[in-house]
GUGU-30098 format. One line per 2 residues: number of its first residue (from 0); their letters; for each residue x, y, z of C-alpha. Coordinates in Angstrom, 1 decimal, decimal comma. Layout:
<pts>
NUM	A	X:Y:Z ~ ... .
</pts>
This chain:
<pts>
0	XX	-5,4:-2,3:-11,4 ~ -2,2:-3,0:-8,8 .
2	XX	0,3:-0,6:-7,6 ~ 2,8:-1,0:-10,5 .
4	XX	4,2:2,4:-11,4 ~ 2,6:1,8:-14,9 .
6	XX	-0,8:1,5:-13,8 ~ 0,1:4,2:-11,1 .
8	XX	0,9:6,7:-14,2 ~ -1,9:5,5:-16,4 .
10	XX	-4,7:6,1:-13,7 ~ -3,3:9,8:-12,5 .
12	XX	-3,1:10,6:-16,4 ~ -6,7:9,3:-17,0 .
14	XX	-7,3:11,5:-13,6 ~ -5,6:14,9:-15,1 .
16	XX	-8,0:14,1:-18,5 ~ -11,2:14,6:-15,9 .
18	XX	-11,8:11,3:-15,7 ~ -14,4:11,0:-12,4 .
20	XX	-14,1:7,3:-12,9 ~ -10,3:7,4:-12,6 .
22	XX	-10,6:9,5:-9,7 ~ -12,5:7,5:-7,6 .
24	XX	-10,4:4,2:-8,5 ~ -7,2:6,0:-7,7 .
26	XX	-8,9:7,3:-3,6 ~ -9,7:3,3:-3,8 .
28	XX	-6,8:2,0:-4,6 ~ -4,5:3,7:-2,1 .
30	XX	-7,1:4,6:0,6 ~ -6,1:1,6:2,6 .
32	XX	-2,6:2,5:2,0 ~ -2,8:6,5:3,7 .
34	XX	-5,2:4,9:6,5 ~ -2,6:2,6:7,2 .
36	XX	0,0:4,8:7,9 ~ -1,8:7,5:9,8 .
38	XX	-3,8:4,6:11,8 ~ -1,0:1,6:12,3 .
40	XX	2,5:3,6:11,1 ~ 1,2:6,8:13,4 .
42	XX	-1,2:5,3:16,0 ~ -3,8:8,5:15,4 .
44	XX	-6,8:7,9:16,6 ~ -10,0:6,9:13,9 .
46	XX	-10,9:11,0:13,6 ~ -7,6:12,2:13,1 .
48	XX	-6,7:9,4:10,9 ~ -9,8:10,2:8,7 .
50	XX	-8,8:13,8:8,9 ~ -5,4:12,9:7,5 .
52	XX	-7,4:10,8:4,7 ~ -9,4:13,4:3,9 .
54	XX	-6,3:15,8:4,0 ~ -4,3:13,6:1,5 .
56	XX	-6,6:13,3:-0,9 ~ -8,0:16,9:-1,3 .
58	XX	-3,8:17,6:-1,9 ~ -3,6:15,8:-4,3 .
60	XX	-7,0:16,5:-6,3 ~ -5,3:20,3:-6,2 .
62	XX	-1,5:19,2:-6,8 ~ -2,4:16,3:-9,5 .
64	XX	-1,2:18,9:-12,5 ~ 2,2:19,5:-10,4 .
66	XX	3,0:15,9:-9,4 ~ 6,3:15,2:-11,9 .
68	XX	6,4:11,8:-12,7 ~ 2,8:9,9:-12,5 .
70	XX	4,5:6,8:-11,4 ~ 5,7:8,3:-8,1 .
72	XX	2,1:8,8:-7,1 ~ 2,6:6,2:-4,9 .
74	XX	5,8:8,1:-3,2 ~ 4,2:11,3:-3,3 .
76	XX	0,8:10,0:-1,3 ~ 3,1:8,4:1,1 .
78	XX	4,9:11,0:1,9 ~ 2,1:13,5:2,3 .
80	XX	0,5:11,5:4,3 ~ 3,5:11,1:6,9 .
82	XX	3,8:14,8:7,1 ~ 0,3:15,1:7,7 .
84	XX	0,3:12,5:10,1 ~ 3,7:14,0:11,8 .
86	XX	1,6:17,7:12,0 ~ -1,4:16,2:13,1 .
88	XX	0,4:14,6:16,3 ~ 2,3:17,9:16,7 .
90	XX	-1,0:19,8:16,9 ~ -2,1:17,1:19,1 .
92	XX	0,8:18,2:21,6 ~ 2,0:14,6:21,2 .
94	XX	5,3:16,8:19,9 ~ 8,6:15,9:21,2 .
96	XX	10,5:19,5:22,3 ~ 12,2:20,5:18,8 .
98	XX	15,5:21,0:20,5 ~ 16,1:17,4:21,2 .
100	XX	16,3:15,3:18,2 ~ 17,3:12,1:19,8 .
102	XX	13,9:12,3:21,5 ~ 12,2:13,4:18,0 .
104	XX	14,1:9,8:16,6 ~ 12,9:8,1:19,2 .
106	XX	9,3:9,1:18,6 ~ 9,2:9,1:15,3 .
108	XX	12,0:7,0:13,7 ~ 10,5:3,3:15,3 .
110	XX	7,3:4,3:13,4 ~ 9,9:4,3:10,1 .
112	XX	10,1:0,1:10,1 ~ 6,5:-0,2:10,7 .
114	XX	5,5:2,1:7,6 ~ 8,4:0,1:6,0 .
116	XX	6,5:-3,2:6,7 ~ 3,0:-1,7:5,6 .
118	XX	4,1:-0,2:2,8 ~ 5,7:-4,0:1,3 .
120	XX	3,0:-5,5:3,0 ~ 0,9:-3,5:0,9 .
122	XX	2,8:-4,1:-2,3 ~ 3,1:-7,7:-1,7 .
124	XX	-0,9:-7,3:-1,7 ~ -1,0:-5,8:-5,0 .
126	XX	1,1:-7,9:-6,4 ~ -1,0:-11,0:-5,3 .
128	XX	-4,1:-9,2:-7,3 ~ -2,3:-9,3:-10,5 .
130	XX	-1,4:-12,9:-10,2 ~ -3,8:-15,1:-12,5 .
132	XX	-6,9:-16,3:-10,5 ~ -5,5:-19,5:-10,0 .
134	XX	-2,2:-18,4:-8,9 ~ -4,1:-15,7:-6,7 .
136	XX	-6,3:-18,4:-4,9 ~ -3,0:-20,9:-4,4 .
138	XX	-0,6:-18,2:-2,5 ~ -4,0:-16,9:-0,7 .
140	XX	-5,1:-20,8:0,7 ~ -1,2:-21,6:1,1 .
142	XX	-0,4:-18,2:3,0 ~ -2,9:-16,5:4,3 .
144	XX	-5,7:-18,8:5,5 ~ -3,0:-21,4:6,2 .
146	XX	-4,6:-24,1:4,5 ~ -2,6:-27,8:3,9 .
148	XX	-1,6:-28,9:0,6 ~ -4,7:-31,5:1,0 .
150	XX	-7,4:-28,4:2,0 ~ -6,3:-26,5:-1,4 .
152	XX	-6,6:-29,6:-3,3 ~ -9,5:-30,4:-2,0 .
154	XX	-11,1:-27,4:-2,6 ~ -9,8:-26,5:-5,9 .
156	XX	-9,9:-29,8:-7,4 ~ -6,2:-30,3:-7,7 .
158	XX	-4,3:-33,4:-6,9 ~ -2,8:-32,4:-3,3 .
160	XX	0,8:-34,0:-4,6 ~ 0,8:-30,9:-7,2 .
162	XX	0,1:-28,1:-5,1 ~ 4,0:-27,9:-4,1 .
164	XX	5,1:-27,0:-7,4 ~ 2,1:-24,9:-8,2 .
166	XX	2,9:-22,7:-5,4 ~ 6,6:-22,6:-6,5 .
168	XX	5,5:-21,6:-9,8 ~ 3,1:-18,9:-8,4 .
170	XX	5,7:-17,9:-6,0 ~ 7,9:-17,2:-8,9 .
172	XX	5,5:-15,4:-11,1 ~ 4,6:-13,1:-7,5 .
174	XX	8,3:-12,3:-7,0 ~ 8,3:-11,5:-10,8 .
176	XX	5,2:-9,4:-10,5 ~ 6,6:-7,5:-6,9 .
178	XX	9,8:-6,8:-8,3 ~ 8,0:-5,0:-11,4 .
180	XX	5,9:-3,0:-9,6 ~ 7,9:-1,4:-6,8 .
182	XX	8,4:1,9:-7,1 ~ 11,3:3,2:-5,8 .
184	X	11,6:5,2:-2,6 .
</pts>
């Protein structure tokens, strides 16, 4: 299951039915996503990051009947996970004094474009999962392991003069696929 806001909704509903199954697919699915922006977007160190894991998830487990729209699960981890994050620096005295917000922007509005960049980073990722396997393997080669258009053909057994348009075509569906899924912030 991806991060669309469908799928989001479906999984927190078959959560709220009891479903234990549900429950652990839904910490899966967006534990990378809360480590991220404790670890990377906040810089905590591996315990605190864990504790703000830890933290994020228990809220939810108790708040899952009070969350309004299922499809903002998504939004609603992210932000309790950057105001967990933002408490667990303050209690850390990595506070900036409260009566100078200039220095509070400073500290914590550059973090803002990094979690911006995880979070599509991260939905760019789901995305790629719900491309078909073929299309999935394609953008991965092309993209992430940097492979030529000879290497992919090569290894999947496709004429290296198709691989262009195969990767247009996949590139199309993935926009297709990111643009559905997004959920707005």
């Amino acid at each position: 299951m991806g991060a669309g806001s469908a799928n989001d909704a479906e999984l927190v509903a078959r959560c709220r039915q009891g479903d234990a199954a549900a429950w652990s697919e839904l910490v899966e699915l967006f534990s990378g996503y809360v480590y991220a922006i404790a670890a990377r977007g906040f810089r905590l160190g591996e315990h605190d990051a864990e504790d703000v894991f830890q933290e994020v998830f228990a809220r939810l487990f108790e708040k899952l009947e009070t969350i309004r729209d299922d499809s903002a699960v998504r939004f609603w981890i992210g932000q309790t996970t950057r105001r967990l994050a933002i408490d667990k620096l303050r209690a850390g005295g990595r506070e900036a004094p409260a009566h100078d917000p200039e220095l509070i922007d400073e500290t914590f509005g550059a973090d803002d474009l990094e979690l911006g960049r995880l979070e599509v980073a991260l939905d760019v990722r789901a995305a790629v999962e719900e491309l078909p396997e073929a299309c999935r393997e394609v953008v991965v080669r092309f993209f992430l392991r940097d492979q030529s258009y000879a290497q992919i053909g090569e290894a999947m057994g496709i004429p290296p003069g198709t691989i262009a348009s195969r990767i247009s075509r996949c590139l199309t569906r993935l926009r297709d696929t990111y643009a559905e899924g997004r959920v707005p912030v």
